[in-house]
N, C-alpha and C positions, 0 to 999 in steps of 0.2 A: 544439693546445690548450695544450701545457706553452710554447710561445712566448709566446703570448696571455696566458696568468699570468706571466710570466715580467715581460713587457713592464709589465704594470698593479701587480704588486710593485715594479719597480725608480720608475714613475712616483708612485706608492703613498709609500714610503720620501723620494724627494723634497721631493712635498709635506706629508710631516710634518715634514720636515726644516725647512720652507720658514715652515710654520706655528708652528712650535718659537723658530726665531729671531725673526719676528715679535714674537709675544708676550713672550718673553726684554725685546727692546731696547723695544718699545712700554712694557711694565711699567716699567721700572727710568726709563723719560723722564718718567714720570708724577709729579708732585713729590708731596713726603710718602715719609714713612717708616714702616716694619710695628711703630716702635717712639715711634709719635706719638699713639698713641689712650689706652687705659688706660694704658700704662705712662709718659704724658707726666709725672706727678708724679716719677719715678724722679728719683735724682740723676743730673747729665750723667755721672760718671766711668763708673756704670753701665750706661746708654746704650752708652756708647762702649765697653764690654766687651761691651757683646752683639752689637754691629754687628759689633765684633775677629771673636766668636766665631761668626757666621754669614759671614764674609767677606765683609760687606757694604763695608767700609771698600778690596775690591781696586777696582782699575779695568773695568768693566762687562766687557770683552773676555777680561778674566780670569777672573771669575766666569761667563761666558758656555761656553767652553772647559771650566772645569773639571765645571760643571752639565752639558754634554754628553755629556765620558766617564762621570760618576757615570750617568749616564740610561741609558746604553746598556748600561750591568750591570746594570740594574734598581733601580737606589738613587737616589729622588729626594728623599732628606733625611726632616728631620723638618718639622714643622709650625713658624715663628716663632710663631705667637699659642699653640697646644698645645703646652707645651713638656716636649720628652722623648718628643714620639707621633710617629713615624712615618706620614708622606706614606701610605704604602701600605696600613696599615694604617685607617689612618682612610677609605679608599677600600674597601677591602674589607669594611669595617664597612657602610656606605652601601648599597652596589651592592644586598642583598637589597634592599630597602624601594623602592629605584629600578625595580630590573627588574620585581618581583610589579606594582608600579602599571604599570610602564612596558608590559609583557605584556597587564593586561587592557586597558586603552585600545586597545592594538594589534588586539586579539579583537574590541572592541565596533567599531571602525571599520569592520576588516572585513567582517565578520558583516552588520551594518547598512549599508553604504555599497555591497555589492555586494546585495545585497535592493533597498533602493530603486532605485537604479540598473536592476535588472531589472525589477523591478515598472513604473518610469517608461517602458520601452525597448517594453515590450509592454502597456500597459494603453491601453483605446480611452478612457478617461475621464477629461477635463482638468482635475477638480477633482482628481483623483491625480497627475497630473502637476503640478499647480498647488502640490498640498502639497510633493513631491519639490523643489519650484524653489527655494519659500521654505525646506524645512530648510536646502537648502544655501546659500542667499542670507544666513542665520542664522549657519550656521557660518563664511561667507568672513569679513562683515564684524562681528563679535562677537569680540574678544580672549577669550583661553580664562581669564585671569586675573578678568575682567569676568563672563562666567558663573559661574567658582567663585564670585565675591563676590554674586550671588544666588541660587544654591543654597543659599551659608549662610544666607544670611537668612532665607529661605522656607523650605527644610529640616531647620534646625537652628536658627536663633532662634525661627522662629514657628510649625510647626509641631512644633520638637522630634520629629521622627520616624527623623533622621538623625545620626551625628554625626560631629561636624566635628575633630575632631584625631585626630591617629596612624595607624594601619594595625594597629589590635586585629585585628577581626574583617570580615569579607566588607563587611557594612555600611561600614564605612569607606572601601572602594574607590569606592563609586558616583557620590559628589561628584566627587573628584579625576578618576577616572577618564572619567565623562561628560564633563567639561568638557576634557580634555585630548582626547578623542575626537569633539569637537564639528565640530573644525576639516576633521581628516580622512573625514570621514562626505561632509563637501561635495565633498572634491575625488572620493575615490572613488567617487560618486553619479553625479558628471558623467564619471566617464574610464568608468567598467562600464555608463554611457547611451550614451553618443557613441561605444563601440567594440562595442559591440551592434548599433547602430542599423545601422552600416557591415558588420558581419560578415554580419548575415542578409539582405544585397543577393547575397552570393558568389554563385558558382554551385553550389560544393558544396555549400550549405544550401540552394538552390533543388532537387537532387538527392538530399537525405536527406531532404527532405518529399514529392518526389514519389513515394517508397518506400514511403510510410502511414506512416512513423515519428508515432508521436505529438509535438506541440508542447513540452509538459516533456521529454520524452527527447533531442529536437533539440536544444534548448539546453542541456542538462547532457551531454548528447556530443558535442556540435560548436562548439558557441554559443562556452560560457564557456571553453573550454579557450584556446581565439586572441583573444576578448575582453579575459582576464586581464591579456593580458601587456602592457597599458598599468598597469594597477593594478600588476603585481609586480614592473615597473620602480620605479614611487612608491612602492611599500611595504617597500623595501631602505631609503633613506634615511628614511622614516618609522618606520620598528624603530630604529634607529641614534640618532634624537631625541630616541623617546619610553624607548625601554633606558636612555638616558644623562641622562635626569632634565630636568624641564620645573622651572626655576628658581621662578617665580614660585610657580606652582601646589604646589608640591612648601612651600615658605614659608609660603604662606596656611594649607594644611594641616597645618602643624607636622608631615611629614613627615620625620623623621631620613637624608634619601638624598641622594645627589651633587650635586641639583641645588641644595640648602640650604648643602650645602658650600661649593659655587662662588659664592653670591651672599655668603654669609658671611667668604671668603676676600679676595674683592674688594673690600669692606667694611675688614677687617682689612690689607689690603694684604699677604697672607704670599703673597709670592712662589712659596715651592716649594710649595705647595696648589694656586695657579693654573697652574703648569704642567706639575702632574702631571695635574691635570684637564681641561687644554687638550687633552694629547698624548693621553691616555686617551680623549675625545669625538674627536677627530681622526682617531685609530688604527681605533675602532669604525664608523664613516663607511665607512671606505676597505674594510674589511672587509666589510660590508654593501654596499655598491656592486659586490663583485666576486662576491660570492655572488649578487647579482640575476642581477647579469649571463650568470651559470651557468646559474639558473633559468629566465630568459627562455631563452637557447638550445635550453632540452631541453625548453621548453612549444610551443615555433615552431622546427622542424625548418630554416627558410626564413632564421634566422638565422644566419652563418656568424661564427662568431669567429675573429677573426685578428691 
């Protein structure tokens, strides 16, 4: 076991590594300057004191190197467009507003997406199966941006029963939250269908029915437990996504969290916003994939990490 993390840490650490420089040299190839939007009226002398003062004016390989040992003491600047706010701070500021959404989305997919999914795996009735097809046919091909934009409409322009900015109160979740949770409802629907469908073939479930075990007990003791572990492979990298803020959705909402940061930052061209927030979704990823990984082990005894 401590091999097995050992291994997935050091591969872990790599690819942040890997993705760290990418974006670094990707960023700085991109023409335009953090110091070309609002502040293009400044005088040039000015300009060229604030490039001085962020070390924009070194050669990429140098500001590359020196961004790297800063990163790895945990200093990744301040903000160019916020100026005087620190990178981290302004993430730490975010993350509540990120995760509380990002959290219920992740509940309602669950919750719903292994329901249907069960519901579909045992029901004799094809209009139930029929509805189960098309939610998830709804959710593959529906952008989650595209439902937010008629839930507003519908919920919040025309019926006025919802409302559409911030994260005040509970109500506020439902929009953002449905529509970020739309997507995952479909794949979860089909992976707790299609590893249902296969597990109640086994012989050990042909063996705890011929017990008298009742039908609800088989599946909530045998069923779902080896079922799952298609979904809680999926659902490491889906905490990981939705924790780390749905860009779009998160905008439309005037929600104040990470993922408004990141479309704003990219926008503004500040560099060390963008790659505090690269390394930050990056880092959470790789940590969510080895905690699956765990989980899956100790759900299916039959998996051996190594």
């Amino acid at each position: 076991m401590a091999k097995y993390f050992g291994k997935r840490l050091v591969i872990g650490l790599i690819t942040l590594f890997a993705l760290a420089t990418i974006t670094f040299f990707l960023m700085h190839a991109i023409p335009g300057s953090p110091f070309a939007g609002e502040t293009s009226k400044l005088p040039a002398n000015v300009k060229e004191k604030l490039v001085e003062q962020y070390g924009l004016d070194k050669p990429v390989t140098e500001q590359y190197v020196r961004y790297l040992q800063n990163a790895v003491k945990g200093d990744f600047g301040t903000s160019l467009n916020r100026k005087g706010k620190a990178v981290s701070d302004i993430i730490m500021a975010g993350i509540p507003y990120t995760a509380s959404l990002g959290l219920a989305a992740f509940c309602i997919a669950l919750a719903i997406g292994i329901l249907l999914g069960t519901i579909s795996a045992f029901s004799k009735h094809q209009w139930v199966n029929n509805t189960v097809a098309f939610i998830a046919t709804i959710g593959v091909s529906v952008p989650s941006f595209l439902l937010a934009l008629l839930m507003m409409i519908l919920f919040g322009v025309v019926l006025h029963c919802l409302p559409i900015v911030g994260l005040g109160t509970w109500r506020h979740y439902i929009m953002p939250a449905t529509a970020l949770a739309l997507s995952p409802i479909a794949m979860i629907s089909r992976l707790t269908k299609t590893s249902l469908t296969e597990v109640m073939k086994q012989d050990y479930m042909v063996l705890a029915k011929s017990k008298g075990t009742g039908q609800v007990m088989v599946i909530i003791r045998h069923a779902l437990k080896n079922a799952l572990v298609p979904v809680v492979t999926y659902a490491g990298p889906l905490l990981a996504t939705l924790l780390t803020g749905s860009f779009v959705v998160e905008t439309l909402f005037s929600v104040p969290g990470i993922g408004a940061e990141f479309v704003t930052s990219v926008s503004n061209r500040d560099y060390t916003m963008i790659m505090a927030l690269t390394i930050f979704y990056g880092a959470f990823i790789i940590i969510c994939n080895i905690v699956t990984d765990l989980i899956t082990a100790l759900m299916d005894p039959r998996i051996r990490l190594k």
